[in-house]
C-alpha positions as CSV (number, residue, x, y, z in Angstrom):
1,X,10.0,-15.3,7.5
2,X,13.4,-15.5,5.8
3,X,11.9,-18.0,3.0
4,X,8.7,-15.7,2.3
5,X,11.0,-11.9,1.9
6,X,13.5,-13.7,-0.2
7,X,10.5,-15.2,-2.8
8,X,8.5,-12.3,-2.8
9,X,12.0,-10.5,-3.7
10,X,12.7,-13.0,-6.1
11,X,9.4,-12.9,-8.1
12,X,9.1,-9.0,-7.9
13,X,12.2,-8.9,-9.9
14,X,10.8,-10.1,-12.7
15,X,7.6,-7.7,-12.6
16,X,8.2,-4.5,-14.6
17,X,9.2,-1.3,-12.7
18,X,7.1,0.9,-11.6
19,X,7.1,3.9,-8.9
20,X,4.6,5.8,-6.8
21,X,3.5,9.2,-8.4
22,X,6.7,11.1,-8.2
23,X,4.5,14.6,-8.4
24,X,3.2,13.4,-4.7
25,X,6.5,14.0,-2.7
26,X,6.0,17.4,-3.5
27,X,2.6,18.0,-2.9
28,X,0.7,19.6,0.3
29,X,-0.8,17.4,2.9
30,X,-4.7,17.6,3.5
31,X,-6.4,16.2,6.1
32,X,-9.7,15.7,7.3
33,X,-11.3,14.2,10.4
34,X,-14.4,14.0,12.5
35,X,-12.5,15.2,15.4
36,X,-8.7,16.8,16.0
37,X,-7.1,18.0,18.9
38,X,-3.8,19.3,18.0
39,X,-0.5,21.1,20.0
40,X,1.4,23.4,17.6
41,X,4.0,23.6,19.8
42,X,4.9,20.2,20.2
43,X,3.7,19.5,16.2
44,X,1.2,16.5,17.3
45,X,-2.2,15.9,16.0
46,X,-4.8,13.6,17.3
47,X,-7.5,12.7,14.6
48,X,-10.3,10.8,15.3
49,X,-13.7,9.9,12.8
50,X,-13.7,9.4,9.1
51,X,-10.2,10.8,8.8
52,X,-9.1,11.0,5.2
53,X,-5.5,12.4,4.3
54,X,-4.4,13.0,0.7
55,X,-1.2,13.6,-0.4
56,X,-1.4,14.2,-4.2
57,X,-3.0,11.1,-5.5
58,X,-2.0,9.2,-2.0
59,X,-4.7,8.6,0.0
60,X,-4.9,6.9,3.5
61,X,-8.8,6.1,5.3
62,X,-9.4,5.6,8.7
63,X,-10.9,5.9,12.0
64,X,-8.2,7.2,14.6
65,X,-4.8,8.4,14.0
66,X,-1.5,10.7,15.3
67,X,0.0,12.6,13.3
68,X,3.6,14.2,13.9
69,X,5.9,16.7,12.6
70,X,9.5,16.1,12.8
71,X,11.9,19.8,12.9
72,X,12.8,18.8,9.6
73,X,9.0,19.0,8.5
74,X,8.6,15.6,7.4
75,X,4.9,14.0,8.9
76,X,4.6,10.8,10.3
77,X,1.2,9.4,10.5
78,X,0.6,6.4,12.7
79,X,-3.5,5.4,12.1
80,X,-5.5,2.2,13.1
81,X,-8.9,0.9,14.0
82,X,-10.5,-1.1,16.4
83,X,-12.9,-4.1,16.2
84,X,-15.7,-3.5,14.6
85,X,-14.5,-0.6,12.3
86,X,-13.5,-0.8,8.7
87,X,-9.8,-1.8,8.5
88,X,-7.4,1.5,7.5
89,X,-7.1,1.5,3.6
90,X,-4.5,3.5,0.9
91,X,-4.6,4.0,-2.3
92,X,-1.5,5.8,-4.5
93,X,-1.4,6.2,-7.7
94,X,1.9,4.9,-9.6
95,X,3.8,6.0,-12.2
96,X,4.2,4.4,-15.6
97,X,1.0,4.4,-17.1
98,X,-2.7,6.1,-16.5
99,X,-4.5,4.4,-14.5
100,X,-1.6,2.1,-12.6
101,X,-2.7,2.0,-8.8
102,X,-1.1,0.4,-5.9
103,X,-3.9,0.2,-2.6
104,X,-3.9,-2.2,0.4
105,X,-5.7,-2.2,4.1
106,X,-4.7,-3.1,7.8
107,X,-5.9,-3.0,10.9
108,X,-2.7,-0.5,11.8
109,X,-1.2,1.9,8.8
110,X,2.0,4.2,9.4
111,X,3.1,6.3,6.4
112,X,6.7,7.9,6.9
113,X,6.7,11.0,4.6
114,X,10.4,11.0,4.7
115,X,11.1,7.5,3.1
116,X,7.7,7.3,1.4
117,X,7.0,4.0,3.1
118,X,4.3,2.6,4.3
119,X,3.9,-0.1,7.0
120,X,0.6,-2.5,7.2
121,X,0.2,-4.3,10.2
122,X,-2.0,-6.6,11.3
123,X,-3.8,-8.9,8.8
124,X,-2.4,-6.8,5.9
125,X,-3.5,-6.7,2.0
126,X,-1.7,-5.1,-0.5
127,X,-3.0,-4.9,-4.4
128,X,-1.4,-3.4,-7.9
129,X,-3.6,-2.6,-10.6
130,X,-3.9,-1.6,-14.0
131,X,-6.7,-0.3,-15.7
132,X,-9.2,-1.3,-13.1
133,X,-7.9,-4.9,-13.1
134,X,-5.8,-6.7,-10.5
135,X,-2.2,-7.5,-11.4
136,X,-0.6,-8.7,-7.8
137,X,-1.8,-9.3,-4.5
138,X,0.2,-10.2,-1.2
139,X,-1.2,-10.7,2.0
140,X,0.6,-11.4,5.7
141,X,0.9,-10.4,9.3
142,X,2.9,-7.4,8.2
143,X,3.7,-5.5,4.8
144,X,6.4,-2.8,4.5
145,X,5.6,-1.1,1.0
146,X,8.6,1.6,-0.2
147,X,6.4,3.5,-2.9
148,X,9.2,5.2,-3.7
149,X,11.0,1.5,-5.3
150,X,7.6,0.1,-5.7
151,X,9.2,-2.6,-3.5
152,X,7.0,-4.7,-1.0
153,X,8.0,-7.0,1.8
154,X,5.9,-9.7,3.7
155,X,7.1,-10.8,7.3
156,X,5.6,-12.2,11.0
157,X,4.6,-9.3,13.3
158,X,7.2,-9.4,16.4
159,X,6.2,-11.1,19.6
160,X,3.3,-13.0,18.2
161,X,2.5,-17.0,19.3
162,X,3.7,-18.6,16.8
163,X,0.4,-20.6,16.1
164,X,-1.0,-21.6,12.9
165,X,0.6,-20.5,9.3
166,X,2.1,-17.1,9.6
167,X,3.7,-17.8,6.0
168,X,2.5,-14.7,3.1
169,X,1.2,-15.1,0.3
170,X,1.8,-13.9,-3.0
171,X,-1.0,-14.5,-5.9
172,X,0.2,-13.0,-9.3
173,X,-1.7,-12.9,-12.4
174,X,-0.7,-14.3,-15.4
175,X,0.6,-11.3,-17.5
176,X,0.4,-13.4,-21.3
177,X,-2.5,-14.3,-22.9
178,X,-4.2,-17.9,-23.5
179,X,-3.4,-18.6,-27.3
180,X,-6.4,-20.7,-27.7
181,X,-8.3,-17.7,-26.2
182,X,-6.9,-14.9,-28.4
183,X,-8.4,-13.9,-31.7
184,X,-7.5,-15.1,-35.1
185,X,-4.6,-13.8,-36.5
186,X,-5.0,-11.1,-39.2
187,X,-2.9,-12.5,-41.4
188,X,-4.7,-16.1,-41.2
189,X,-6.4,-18.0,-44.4
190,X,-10.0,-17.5,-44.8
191,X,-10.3,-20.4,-47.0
């Protein structure tokens, strides 16, 4: 676990920066679901059925899900599926260029609005793009994204058998280009 936080850290430090939409902490909550059954008093929300919550350009699919209210008015939204069902995806847009995404799916999703972090449980996949085209992908037991830092972090869910290869993996693609594969120079002899 140790060896697979410290080498994601290591080779994230070398990708460039980049941040979830800043304009999204400030933007209203909507929320969407087959069926909701909520108390006002106590600030909880039971969604079940095609729920679909965007946050500015966040967006978080799934089948059931609780969603809290803290006094401060922070949400927490815990949301999962069960066998058979599509596993819970997000998608957020990041800052730093036009069409710069980060997305990833789980069987069990929790986004904390407070610290802008979102947990993926349970065969967990997280992908950056860039114009439509993958740039990173990690996948593990367990994924803590901070889309606030645009930092990830792959570990073994708790009180699992420890059977098989828990390890993550990260698969990066290459960011320069093939000089046998680029075009000619402009400059280059004709002759």
């Amino acid at each position: 676990m140790k060896n697979t936080t410290v080498l994601i850290c290591c080779l994230l430090t070398g990708l460039p920066a980049a941040h979830a939409e800043r304009a999204d902490s400030f933007q209203k909550t909507v929320v969407r679901a087959r069926d909701s059954v909520g108390d006002l008093v106590r600030k909880v929300t039971t969604l079940n059925g095609k729920i679909e919550i965007r946050r500015g350009t966040l967006l978080i699919q799934a089948e059931h899900g609780v969603l809290t209210e803290d006094a401060q008015g922070y949400q927490h939204i815990v949301l999962s599926t069960r066998p058979g069902e599509q596993p819970v995806f997000f998608r957020q847009k990041r800052d730093g260029g036009q069409n710069l995404w980060m997305e990833g799916e789980a069987q069990q999703v929790v986004y904390d609005e407070r610290t802008e972090v979102v947990d993926l449980m349970d065969q967990a996949k997280a992908r950056r793009t860039a114009d439509g085209a993958l740039t990173d992908e990690v996948m593990g037991e367990r994924i803590l994204y901070n889309s606030r830092a645009e930092q990830y972090q792959v570990m073994p869910l708790p009180n699992r058998p420890e059977q098989g290869d828990r390890r993550g993996t990260l698969v990066l693609q290459p960011t320069r280009k093939d000089p046998l594969t680029a075009p000619a120079s402009a400059t280059a002899s004709t002759h």
